[in-house]
C-alpha positions as CSV (number, residue, x, y, z in Angstrom):
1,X,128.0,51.3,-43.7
2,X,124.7,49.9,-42.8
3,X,121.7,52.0,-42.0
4,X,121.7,50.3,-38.9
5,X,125.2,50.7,-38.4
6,X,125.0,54.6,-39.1
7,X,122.0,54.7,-36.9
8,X,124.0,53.4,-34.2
9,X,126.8,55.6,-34.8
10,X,124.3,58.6,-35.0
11,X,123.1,57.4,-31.5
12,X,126.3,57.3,-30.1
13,X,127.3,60.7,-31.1
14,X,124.2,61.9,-29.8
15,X,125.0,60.6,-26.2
16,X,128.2,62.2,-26.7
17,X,127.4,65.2,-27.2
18,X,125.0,65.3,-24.2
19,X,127.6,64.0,-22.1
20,X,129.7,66.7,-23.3
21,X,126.6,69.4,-22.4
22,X,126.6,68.1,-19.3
23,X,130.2,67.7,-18.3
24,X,130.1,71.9,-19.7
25,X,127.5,72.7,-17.4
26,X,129.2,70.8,-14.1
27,X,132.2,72.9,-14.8
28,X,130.2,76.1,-14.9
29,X,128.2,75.3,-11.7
30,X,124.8,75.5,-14.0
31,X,123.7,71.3,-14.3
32,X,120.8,72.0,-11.9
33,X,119.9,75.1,-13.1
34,X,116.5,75.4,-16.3
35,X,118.1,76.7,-19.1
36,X,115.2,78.6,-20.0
37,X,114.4,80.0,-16.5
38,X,117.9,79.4,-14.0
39,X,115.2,77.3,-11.4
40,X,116.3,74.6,-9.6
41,X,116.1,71.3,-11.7
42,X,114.7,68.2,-9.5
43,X,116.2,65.8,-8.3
44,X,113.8,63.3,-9.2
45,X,114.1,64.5,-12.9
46,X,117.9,64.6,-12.9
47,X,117.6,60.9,-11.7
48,X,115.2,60.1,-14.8
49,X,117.1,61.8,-17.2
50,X,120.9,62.9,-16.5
51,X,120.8,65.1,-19.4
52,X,117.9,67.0,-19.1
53,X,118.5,71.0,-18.8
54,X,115.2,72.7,-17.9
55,X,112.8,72.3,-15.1
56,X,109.5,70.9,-14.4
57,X,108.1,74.3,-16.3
58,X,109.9,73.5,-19.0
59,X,109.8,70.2,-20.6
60,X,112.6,69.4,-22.7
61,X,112.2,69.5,-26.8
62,X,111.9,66.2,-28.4
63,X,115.0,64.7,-29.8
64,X,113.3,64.1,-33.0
């Protein structure tokens, strides 16, 4: 496989596995809800980012 092949295929998994997160969280009534503190997560930063997990307070870790 290519590096940019594999780096694709990394990608995708990544994505994945947030959609997966995310698809937990709905189940367990938590999506809107900071990880770190349980505050209401923002609309506008839901919108931005569909995956993020922590509030305003919070900003979430880089990916890298």
């Amino acid at each position: 496989m290519s590096d940019t092949t594999n780096e694709s295929v990394q990608a995708i998994e990544r994505t994945l596995v947030g959609v997966e997160t995310i698809l937990s969280r709905m189940s367990a009534g938590t999506f809107r809800s900071c990880e770190v503190c349980g505050a209401d997560i923002d609309d506008e930063l839901l919108v931005a980012d569909p995956m993020r997990s922590s509030c305003v307070e919070h900003p979430p870790l880089s990916a890298d």
